[in-house]
C-alpha positions in Angstrom: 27.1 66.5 -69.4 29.3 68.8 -68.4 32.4 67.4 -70.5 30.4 66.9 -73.6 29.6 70.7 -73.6 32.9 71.7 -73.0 33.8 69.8 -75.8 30.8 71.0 -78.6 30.8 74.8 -76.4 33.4 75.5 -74.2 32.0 79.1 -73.8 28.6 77.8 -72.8 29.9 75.1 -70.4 32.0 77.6 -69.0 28.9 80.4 -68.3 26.8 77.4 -67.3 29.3 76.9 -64.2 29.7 80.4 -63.5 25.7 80.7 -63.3 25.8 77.6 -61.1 28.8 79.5 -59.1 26.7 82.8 -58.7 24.1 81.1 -57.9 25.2 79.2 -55.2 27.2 82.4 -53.9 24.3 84.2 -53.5 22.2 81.7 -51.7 25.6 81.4 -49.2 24.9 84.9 -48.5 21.6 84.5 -47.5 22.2 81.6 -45.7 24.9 83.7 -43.8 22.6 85.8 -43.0 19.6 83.4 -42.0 22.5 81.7 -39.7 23.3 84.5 -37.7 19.4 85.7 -37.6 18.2 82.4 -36.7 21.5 81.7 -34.1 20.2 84.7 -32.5 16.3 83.8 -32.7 16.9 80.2 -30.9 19.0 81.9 -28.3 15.9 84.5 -27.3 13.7 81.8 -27.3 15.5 79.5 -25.3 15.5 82.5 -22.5 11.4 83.1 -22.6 10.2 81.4 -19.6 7.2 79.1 -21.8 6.0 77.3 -18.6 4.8 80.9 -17.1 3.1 82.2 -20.5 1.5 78.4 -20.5 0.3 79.0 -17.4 -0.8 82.5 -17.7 -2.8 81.3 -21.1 -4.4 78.9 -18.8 -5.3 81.3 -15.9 -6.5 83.6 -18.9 -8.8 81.3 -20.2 -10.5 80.6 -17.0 -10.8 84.3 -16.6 -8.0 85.1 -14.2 -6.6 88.2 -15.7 -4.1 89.2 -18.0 -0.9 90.4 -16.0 2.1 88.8 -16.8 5.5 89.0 -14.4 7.5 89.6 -17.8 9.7 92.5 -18.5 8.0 94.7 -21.7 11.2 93.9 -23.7 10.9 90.0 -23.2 10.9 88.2 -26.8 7.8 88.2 -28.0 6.1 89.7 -25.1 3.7 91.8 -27.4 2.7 88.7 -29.3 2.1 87.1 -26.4 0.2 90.0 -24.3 -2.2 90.0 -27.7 -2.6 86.0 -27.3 -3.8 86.5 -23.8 -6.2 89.3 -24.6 -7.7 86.2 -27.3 -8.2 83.3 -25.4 -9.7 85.7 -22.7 -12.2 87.1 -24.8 -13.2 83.6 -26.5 -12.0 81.2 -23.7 -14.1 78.4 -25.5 -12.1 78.8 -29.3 -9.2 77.0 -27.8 -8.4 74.1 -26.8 -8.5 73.3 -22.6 -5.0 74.7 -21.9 -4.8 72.2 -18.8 -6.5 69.3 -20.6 -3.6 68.3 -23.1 -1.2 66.3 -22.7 2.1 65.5 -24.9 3.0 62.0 -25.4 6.6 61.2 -26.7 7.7 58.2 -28.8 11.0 56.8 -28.2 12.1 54.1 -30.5 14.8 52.0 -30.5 16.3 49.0 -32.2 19.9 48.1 -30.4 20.8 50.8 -28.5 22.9 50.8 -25.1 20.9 51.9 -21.3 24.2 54.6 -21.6 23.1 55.9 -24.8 19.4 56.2 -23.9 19.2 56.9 -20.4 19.9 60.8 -20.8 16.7 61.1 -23.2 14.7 59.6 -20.3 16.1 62.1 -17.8 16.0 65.0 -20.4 11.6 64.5 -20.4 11.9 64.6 -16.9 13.6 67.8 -16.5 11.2 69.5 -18.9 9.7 72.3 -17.5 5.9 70.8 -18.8 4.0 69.4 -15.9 5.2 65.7 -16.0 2.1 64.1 -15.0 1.1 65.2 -18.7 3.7 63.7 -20.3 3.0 60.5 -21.6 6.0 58.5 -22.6 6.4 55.1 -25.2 9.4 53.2 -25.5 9.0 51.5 -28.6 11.7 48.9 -29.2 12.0 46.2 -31.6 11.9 42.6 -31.4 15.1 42.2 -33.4 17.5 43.6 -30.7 17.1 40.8 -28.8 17.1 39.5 -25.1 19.8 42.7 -24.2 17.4 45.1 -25.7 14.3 43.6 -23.2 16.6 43.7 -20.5 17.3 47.5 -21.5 13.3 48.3 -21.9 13.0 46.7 -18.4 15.1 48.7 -16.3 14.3 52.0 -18.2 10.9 50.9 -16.9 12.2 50.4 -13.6 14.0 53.9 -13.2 11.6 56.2 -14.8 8.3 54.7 -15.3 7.0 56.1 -12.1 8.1 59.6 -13.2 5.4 60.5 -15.9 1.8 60.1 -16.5 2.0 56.9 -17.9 5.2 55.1 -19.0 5.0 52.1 -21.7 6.7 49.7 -23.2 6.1 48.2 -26.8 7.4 46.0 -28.7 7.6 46.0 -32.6 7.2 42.5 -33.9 10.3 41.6 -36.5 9.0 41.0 -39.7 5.7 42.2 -40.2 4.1 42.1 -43.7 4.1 45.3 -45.8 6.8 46.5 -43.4 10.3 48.1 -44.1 11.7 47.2 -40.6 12.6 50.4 -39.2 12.0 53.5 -37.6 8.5 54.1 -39.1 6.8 50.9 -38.9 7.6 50.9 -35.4 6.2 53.9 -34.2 3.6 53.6 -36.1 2.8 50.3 -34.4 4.0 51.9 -31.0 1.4 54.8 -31.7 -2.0 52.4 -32.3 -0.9 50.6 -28.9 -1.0 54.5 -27.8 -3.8 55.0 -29.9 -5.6 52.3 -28.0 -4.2 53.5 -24.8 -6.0 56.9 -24.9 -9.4 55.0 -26.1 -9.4 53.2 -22.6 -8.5 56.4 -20.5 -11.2 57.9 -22.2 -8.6 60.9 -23.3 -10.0 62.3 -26.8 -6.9 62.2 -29.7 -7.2 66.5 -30.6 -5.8 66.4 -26.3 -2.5 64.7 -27.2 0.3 65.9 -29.1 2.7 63.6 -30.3 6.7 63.9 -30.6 8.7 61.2 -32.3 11.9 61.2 -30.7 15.0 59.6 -31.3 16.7 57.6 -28.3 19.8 59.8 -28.7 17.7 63.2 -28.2 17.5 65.4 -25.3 14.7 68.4 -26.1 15.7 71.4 -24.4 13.4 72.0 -21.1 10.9 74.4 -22.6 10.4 72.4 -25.5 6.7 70.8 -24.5 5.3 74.5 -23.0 6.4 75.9 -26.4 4.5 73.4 -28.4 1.3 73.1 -26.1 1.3 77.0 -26.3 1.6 76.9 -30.0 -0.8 74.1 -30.4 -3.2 75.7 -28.5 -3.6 79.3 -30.0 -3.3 78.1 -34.0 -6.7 77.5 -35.3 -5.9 75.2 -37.6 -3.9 73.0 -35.3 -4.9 69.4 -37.1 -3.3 70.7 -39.9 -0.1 72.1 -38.6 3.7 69.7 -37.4 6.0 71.4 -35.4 9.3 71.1 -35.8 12.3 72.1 -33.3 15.6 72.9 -34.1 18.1 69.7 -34.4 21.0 70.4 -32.7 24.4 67.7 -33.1 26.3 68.4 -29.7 25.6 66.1 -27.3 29.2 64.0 -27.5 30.7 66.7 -30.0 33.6 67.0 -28.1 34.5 63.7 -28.0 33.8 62.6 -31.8 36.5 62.9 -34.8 37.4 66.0 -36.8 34.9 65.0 -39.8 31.9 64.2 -38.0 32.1 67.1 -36.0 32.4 69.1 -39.6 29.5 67.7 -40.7 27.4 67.9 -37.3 27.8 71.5 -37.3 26.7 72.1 -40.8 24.1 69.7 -40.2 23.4 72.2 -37.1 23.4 75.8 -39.0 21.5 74.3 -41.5 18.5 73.4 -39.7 19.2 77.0 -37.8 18.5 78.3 -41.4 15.9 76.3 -41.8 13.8 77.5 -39.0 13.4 81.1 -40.6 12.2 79.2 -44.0 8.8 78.7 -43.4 7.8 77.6 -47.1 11.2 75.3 -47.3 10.3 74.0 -43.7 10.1 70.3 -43.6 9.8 67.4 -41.2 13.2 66.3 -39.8 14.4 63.8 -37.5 12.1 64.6 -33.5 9.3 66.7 -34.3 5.5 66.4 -33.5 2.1 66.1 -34.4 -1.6 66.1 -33.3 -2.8 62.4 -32.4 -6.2 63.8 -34.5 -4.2 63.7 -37.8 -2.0 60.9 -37.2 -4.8 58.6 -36.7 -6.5 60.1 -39.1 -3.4 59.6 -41.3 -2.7 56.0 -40.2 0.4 57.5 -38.3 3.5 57.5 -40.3 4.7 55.3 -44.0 6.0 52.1 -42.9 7.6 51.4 -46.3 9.9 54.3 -46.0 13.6 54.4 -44.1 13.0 57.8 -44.7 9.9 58.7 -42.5 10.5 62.4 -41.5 10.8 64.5 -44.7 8.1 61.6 -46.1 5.9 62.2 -43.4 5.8 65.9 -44.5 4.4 64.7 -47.8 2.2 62.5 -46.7 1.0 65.3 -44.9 0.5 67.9 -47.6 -1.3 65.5 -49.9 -3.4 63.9 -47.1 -5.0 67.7 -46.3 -5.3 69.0 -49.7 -2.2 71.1 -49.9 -3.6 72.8 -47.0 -0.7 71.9 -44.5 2.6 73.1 -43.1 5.5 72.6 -40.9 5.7 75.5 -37.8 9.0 76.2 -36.5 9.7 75.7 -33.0 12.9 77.6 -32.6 14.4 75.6 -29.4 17.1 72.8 -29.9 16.5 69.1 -29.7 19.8 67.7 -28.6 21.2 65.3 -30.9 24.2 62.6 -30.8 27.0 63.6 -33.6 27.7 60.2 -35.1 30.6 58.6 -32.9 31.4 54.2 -32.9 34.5 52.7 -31.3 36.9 53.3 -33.6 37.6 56.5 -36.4 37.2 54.1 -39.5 33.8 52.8 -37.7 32.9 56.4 -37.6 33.6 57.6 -40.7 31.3 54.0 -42.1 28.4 55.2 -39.8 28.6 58.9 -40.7 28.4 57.8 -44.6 25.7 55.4 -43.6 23.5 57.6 -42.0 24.3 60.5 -44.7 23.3 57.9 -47.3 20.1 57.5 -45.6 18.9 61.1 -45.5 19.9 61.4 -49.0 17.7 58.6 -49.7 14.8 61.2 -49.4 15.2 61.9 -53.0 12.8 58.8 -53.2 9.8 61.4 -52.5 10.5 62.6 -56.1 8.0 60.5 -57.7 5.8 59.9 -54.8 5.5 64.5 -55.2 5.5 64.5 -59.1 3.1 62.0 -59.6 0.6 63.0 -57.1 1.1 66.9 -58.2 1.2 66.1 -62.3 -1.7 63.5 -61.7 -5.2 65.1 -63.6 -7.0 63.6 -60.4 -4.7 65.6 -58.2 -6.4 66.9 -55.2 -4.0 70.2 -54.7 -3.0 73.6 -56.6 -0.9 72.9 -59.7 1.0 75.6 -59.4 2.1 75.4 -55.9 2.5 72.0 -56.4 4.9 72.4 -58.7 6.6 74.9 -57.0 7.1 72.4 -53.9 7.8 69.6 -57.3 10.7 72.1 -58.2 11.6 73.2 -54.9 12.0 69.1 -53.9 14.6 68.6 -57.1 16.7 71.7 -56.4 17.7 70.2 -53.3 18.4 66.9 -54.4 20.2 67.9 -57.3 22.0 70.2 -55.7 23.1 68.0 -52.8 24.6 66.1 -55.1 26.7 68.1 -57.8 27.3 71.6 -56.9 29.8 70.9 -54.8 31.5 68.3 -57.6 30.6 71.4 -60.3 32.5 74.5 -58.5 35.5 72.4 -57.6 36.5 70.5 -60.2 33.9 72.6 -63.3 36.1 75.6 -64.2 38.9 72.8 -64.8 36.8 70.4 -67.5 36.6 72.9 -70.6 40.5 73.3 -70.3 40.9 69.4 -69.7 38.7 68.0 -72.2 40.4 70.5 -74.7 44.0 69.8 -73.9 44.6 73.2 -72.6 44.3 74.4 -76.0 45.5 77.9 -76.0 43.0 79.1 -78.9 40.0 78.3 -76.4 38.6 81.7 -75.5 40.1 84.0 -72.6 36.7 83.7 -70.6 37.4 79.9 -70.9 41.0 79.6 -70.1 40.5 82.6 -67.1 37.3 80.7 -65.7 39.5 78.4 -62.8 40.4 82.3 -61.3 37.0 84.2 -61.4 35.8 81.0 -59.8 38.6 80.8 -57.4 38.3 84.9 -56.3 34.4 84.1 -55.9 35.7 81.6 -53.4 37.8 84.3 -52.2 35.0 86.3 -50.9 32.8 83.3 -49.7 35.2 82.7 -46.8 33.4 85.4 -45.3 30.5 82.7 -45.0 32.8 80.2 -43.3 33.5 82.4 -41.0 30.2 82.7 -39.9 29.2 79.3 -39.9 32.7 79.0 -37.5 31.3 81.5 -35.4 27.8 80.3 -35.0 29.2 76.5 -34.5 31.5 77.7 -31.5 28.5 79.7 -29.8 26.7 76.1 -30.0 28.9 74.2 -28.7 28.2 72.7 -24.9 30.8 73.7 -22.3 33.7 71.6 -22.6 34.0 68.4 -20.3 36.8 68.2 -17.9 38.0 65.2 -19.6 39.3 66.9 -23.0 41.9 68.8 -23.2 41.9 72.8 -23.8 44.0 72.2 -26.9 40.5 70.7 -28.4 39.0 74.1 -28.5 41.7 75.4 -31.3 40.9 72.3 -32.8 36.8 73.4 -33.0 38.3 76.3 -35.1 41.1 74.8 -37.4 38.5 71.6 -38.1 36.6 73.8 -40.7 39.6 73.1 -43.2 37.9 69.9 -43.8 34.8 71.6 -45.4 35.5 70.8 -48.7 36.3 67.1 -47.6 33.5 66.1 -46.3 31.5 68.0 -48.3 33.0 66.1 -51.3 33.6 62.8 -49.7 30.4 62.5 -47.4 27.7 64.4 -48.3 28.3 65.0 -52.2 29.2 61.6 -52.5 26.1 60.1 -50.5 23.6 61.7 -52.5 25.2 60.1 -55.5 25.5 57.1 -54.2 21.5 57.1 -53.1 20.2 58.4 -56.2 22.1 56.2 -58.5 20.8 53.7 -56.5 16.8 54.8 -57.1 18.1 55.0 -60.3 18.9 51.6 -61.5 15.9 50.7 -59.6 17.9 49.3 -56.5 16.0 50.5 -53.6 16.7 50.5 -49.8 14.5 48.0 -48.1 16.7 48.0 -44.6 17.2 50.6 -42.2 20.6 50.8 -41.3 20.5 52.4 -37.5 23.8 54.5 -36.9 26.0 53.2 -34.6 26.8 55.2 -31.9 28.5 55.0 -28.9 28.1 55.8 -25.6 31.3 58.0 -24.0 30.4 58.3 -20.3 28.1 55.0 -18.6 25.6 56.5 -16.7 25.0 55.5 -13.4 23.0 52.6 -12.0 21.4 54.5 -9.6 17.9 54.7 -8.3 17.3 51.0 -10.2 14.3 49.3 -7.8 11.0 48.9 -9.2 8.6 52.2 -7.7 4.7 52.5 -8.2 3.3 54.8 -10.1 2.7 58.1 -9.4 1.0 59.9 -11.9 -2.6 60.5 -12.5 -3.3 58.1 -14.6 -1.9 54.3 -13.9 -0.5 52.3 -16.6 -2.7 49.4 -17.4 -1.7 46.1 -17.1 -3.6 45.4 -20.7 -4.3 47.6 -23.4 -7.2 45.6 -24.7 -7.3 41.9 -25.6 -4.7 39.8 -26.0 -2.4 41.9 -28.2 -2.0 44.6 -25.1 -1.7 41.6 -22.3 1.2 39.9 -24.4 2.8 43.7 -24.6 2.9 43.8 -20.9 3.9 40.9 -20.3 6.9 40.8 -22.7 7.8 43.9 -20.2 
């Protein structure tokens, strides 16, 4: 499009890419800004001691007082001071502070014990009472005899460690299933689903966090969500969504996926101070009231997290939203045995988060339907709002690199073209100029993320978590520009994903086989040997 005007316009072509230049410029500047706010918010948070204000909401509701041990310049203290006085003065409004529970969905598909074993120990060293913390391993069928064995001794190390502790298996090919992520825990939560129906524990109790095998949620994570859960009144209608963090092995993984982690990381830091743009993203949870309500998650989807958001929205009306909870789930930064293996699972998995673009139609029908069910305009504000990221995923990147270049191309460098034209490749270029102020900061908020380095990598790699950012445009170019094209010219021509591709990653450091004999359980509820029926007996048994 681009080209042809250039060719018919060359003036217009050249103010369209200096609108799309300015644009871009000024929404760098206030993502800038949203970084280093929302760097700053996550780090407060993370230092608010959420298992004491659980606790005091709890003592306050069964009338034990209001005093809290907390200095008057904590983060949030005055918030949370007024949220006492309110569940003291109308204990019964909100939920049983010591009645709920969190249950937590791990799936898997192929996955090592090395790669998953830290997730296990990250739940336990949450600071939320662990005899309320209900945990799922959902794996499928299709890994095989080493993935059983894997389920098995997980079982064996830490099934004794949390209120209940179950396996589940996903059966391979199931009709009306896209095998992957979604249709198993979906199938993993109505085993849960029927779990909570025998222990007589009522679904609006629960809370539910899908979490990947490769996440490690920081140690306040479950008092944060049980505290927001229990003081928002509309609670069924609400997902809450932590901050995704890629550092886990970031040390150890190449140059361009540690590029790409980081922006992945400041962007979801920006993201948690956008309430209105907030969406569901990789771990993040819901009540077990609306997810059975909902029939769980789509299982015809590979892209079940941003879908789930829609699924959402339109299932309540419109009246729904995403509420940020500012502490870091722990993620892997895509790392397999080799660089060239890498780089193939980095634009794998990018291909598959670009794939979201498939909740185009699903949004515009549903919004531009006459039988729609929610607000036209904000509907097609969200309709809008949906494209601009897409679209811009995809060619912004292409258009202020190579645009200010294709009306002097297409023209032959004609030297009668107007002086705006031929002078468009340096305005763009000193607008570039001054955006390196915004590199800058996402350098400086990537290095303040970044886990203390391991004795086993040099010092030398520290410079090199600095000069990396030359890459930017690279992988912006290469991997994410080019993924998004690649996905939507693929929903395009009508050729649509029907796998999910799981991204390979690799293990660095084995964990060790320690504390591996079978233990009873411990918590306060036992973990039935049935679920009900047959369908639960042969789930236990497979175990």
């Amino acid at each position: 499009m681009l080209g042809t005007l250039s060719v018919v316009a060359p003036v217009w072509a050249g103010v369209f890419v200096l609108v799309v230049v300015g644009y871009m410029f000024v929404k760098g500047v206030r993502l800038g800004v949203h970084a280093i706010r929302g760097s700053a918010n996550m780090r407060a948070t993370m230092r608010v001691p959420w298992h004491q204000r659980l606790a005091e909401l709890e003592r306050a509701q069964r009338g034990g007082g209001l005093a809290t041990g907390e200095s008057v310049e904590a983060h949030r203290i005055g918030e949370h001071l007024d949220n006492l006085r309110l569940i003291s003065g109308a204990p019964d409004a909100y939920p049983n502070v010591g009645g709920l529970y969190n249950a937590v969905i791990v799936p898997a598909y192929n996955e090592s014990f090395d790669l998953i074993a830290p997730t296990m120990q990250s739940l336990i060293d949450t600071t939320f009472d662990n005899d309320r913390l209900i945990v799922v391993f959902a794996y499928e069928a299709r890994g095989g005899v080493e993935m059983q064995r894997t389920a098995e001794r997980l079982e064996r190390m830490y099934g004794h460690r949390f209120a209940s502790f179950q396996l589940v298996q996903h059966p391979a090919d199931q009709p009306g299933e896209v095998p992957g992520k979604g249709a198993n825990i979906t199938y993993a939560a109505r085993r849960l689903r029927d779990w909570l129906d025998l222990q007589g524990i009522g679904y609006d109790r629960v809370i539910v966090t899908s979490l990947d095998c490769d996440n490690r949620p920081h140690p306040a994570y479950f008092d944060l969500v049980t505290y927001e859960y229990v003081l928002r009144s509309d609670r069924k209608r609400l997902s809450f969504q932590p901050i995704s963090i890629f550092t886990n092995n970031i040390w150890d993984a190449p140059a361009p996926s540690r590029v790409i982690a980081s922006g992945n990381s400041i962007w979801n830091i920006v993201s948690s101070l956008r309430p209105r743009a907030l969406r569901n993203f990789a771990s993040h949870a819901q009540p077990m009231d609306a997810l059975v309500e909902m029939d769980f998650w789509s299982t015809r989807t590979i892209v079940e997290d941003g879908h789930q958001y829609w699924r959402s929205w339109f299932h309540f009306d419109g009246d729904y939203r995403v509420v940020s909870v500012p502490v870091p789930i722990y993620q892997d930064v895509v790392l397999a045995e080799t660089f060239w293996r890498t780089m193939k699972a980095q634009l794998s998995q990018l291909r598959r988060w670009a794939y979201g673009a498939s909740d185009v139609p699903f949004v515009a029908v549903r919004v531009l339907s006459r039988r729609r069910r929610v607000r036209l305009g904000e509907g097609l504000f969200k309709l809008v709002q949906l494209l601009e990221s897409h679209v811009t995923l995809s060619c912004v990147a292409l258009i202020i690199m190579c645009g200010p270049w294709v009306p002097l191309v297409v023209n032959g460098f004609d030297r009668n073209l107007p002086a705006f034209v031929v002078g468009l490749p340096f305005i763009v270029g000193t607008v570039q100029q001054f955006a390196m102020l915004l590199l800058i900061i996402s350098i400086w908020v990537s290095m303040t993320l970044l886990p203390a380095r391991p004795e086993r990598v040099a010092p030398i790699r520290t410079l090199f978590m600095v000069v990396q950012w030359v890459l930017f445009p690279v992988t912006t170019i290469l991997f994410n520009a080019s993924s998004a094209i690649i996905s939507q010219s693929q929903l395009a021509i009508g050729k649509y994903r029907e796998v999910f591709v799981v991204t390979e990653k690799f293990a660095v450091v084995p964990v060790a086989a320690t504390a591996t004999a079978t233990a009873p359980a411990t918590g306060p509820i036992a973990v039935e040997d049935a679920l009900a029926g047959p369908t639960g007996a042969a789930e236990r048994s497979a175990a």
